[in-house]
C-alpha positions, 0 to 999 in steps of 0.5 A, spaced: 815 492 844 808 489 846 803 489 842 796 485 842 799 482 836 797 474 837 804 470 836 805 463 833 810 459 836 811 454 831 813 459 826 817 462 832 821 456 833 822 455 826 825 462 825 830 462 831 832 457 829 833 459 822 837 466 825 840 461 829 843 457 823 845 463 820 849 466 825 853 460 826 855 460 819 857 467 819 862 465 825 864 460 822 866 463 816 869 470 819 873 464 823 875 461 816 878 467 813 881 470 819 885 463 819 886 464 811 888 471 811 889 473 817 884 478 817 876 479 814 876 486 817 876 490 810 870 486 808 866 487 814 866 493 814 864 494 807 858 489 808 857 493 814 856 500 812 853 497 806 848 494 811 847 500 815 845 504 810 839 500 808 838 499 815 838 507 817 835 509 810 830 503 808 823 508 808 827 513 804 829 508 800 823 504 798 818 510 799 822 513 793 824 507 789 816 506 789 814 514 788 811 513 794 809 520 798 806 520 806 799 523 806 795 526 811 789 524 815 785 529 811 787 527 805 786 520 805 781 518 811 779 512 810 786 509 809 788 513 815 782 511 820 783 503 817 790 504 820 787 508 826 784 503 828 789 497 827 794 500 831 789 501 837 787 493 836 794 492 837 797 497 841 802 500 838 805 508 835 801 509 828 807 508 823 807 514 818 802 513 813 804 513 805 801 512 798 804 510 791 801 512 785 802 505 780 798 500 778 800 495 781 796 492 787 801 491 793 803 494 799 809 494 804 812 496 810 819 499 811 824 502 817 827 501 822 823 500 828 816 502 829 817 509 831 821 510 825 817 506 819 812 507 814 806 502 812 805 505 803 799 502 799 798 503 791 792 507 789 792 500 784 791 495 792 785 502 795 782 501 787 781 493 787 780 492 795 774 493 799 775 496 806 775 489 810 780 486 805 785 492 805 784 492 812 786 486 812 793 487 807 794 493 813 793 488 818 798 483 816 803 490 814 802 493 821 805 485 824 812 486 820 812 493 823 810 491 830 815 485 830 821 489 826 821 484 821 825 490 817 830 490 821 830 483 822 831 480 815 836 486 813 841 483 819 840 476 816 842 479 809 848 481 812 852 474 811 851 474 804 853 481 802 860 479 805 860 473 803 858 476 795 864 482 797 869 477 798 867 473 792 868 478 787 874 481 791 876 474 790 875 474 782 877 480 781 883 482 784 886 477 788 887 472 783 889 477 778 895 480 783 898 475 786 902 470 783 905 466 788 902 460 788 900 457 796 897 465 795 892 463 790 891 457 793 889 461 799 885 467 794 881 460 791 879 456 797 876 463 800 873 465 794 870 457 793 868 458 800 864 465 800 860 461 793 858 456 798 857 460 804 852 465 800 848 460 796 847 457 803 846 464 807 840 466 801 837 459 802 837 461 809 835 468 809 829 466 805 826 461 809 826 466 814 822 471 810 818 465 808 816 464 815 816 472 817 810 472 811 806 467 814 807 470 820 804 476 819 798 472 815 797 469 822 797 475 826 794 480 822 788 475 821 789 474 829 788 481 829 782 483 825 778 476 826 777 475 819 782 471 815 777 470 811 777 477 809 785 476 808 785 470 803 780 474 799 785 480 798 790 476 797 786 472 792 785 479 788 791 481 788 794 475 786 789 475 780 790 481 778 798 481 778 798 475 774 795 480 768 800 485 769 805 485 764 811 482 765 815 488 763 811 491 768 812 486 774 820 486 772 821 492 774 818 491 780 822 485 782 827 488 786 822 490 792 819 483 792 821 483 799 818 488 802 811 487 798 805 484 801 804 479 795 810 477 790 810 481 783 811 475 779 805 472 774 805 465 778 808 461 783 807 454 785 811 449 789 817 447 786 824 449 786 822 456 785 819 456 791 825 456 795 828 461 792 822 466 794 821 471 799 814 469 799 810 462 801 806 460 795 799 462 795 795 456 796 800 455 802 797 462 804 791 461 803 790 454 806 794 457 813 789 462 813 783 457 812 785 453 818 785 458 822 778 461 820 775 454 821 779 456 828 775 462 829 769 460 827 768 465 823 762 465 819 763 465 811 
């Protein structure tokens, strides 16, 4: 789909190249398996549905799992207008508009594909942003829905899903059933394999998400000509999820990858910052800095 969406090409390269090592590794490894057992369609077919229902049923699932409901222009107009107007900018079908009623400062965008997706904000995010911040958080949501970055991270997850099923096959029933030995030799090379194979393809797939953040950031940012009034909102919000409880921030964990800012009390450069779904904050907000000095945008 075109849309006015400005792209970065640094970025871009870094991405294809990402997808490009998972892809390889997925082959190699079903190549792997298919030489060991003879067959890898079982576990195929199982990461494969597992994937499909995530892919088909993302908005479902994330709306409810966040108490999230669409709402009418009527009854929130100025969220309705913001996205309105957002969409026009970038020419491109307004995605269904939805509300969650929590506390917790954040936003997201899920489905499958612009005609299909969903762009939610918490009332905590509507109560805490003024109306240039939150249109920069809907801007940055709106980019991952024009360039279907769901659907995009969902397929890159699906090697580690098949490496996971294998490993716990593997653990649980291949070694315990088969007792020839040159059997288990081969149950516990596939299972050593699948290990590595998922520990890689996670590192994999959360540089790409890594990069698909700052890339909304970029775009979003590109599309409103405001950087400034996105690093300010994401500044809020970061502030304010580092004051949330940690009982509360845990519970909200698991959707860290569909969310605008990460529910976690701090993140800094170091190992963990491998393992996130977003780039850490001061990486954020000093990309969005070089750009308004590209701008010209006047403090």
């Amino acid at each position: 789909m075109k849309t006015r969406f400005a792209p970065d090409r640094g970025l871009s390269r870094r991405m294809v190249m990402t997808s490009f090592l998972l892809g390889l590794l997925y082959v190699a490894f079903v190549a792997l398996l298919i030489a060991l057992t003879g067959s890898a369609v079982l576990a195929v077919v199982i990461a494969a549905g597992a994937l499909f229902v995530q892919y088909w049923f993302s908005d479902r699932i994330a709306l409810y799992a966040m108490r999230g409901r669409i709402v009418s222009p009527e009854e929130a107009p100025q969220l309705h207008g913001a996205i309105d107007r957002l969409c026009a900018l970038a020419d491109m079908p307004k995605p269904r508009v939805a509300v969650a009623d929590v506390d917790l400062p954040n936003a997201f965008a899920t489905g499958r594909n612009p005609k299909n997706a969903v762009v939610c904000v918490t009332t905590g995010i509507m109560r805490r942003l003024d109306a240039d911040e939150l249109e920069g958080v809907l801007s940055h949501e709106l980019s991952h829905v024009a360039h279907r970055d769901v659907a995009v991270m969902t397929i890159a997850s699906f090697l580690g899903v098949l490496a996971g099923l294998i490993t716990r096959f593997g653990l649980y029933g291949g070694l315990s059933r088969n007792r020839d030995q040159n059997t288990a030799v081969i149950v516990l090379t596939v299972i050593l394999v699948s290990v590595v194979v998922y520990a890689i393809s996670f590192l994999l797939t959360r540089a790409l998400s890594r990069y698909r953040e700052l890339a909304a950031d970029r775009a979003g940012a590109m599309l409103t000509g405001r950087p400034s009034a996105l690093a300010s909102a994401l500044t809020k919000i970061s502030g304010d999820i580092a004051r949330i409880p940690s009982r509360d921030l845990r519970q909200a964990e698991a959707f860290n990858a569909f969310f605008f800012a990460p529910a976690i009390s701090g993140q800094g450069k170091s190992l963990s910052s491998l393992l996130s779904t977003h780039p850490p904050l001061e990486t954020r907000l000093d990309r969005l800095g070089v750009l308004s000095r590209e701008l010209g945008e006047q403090a």
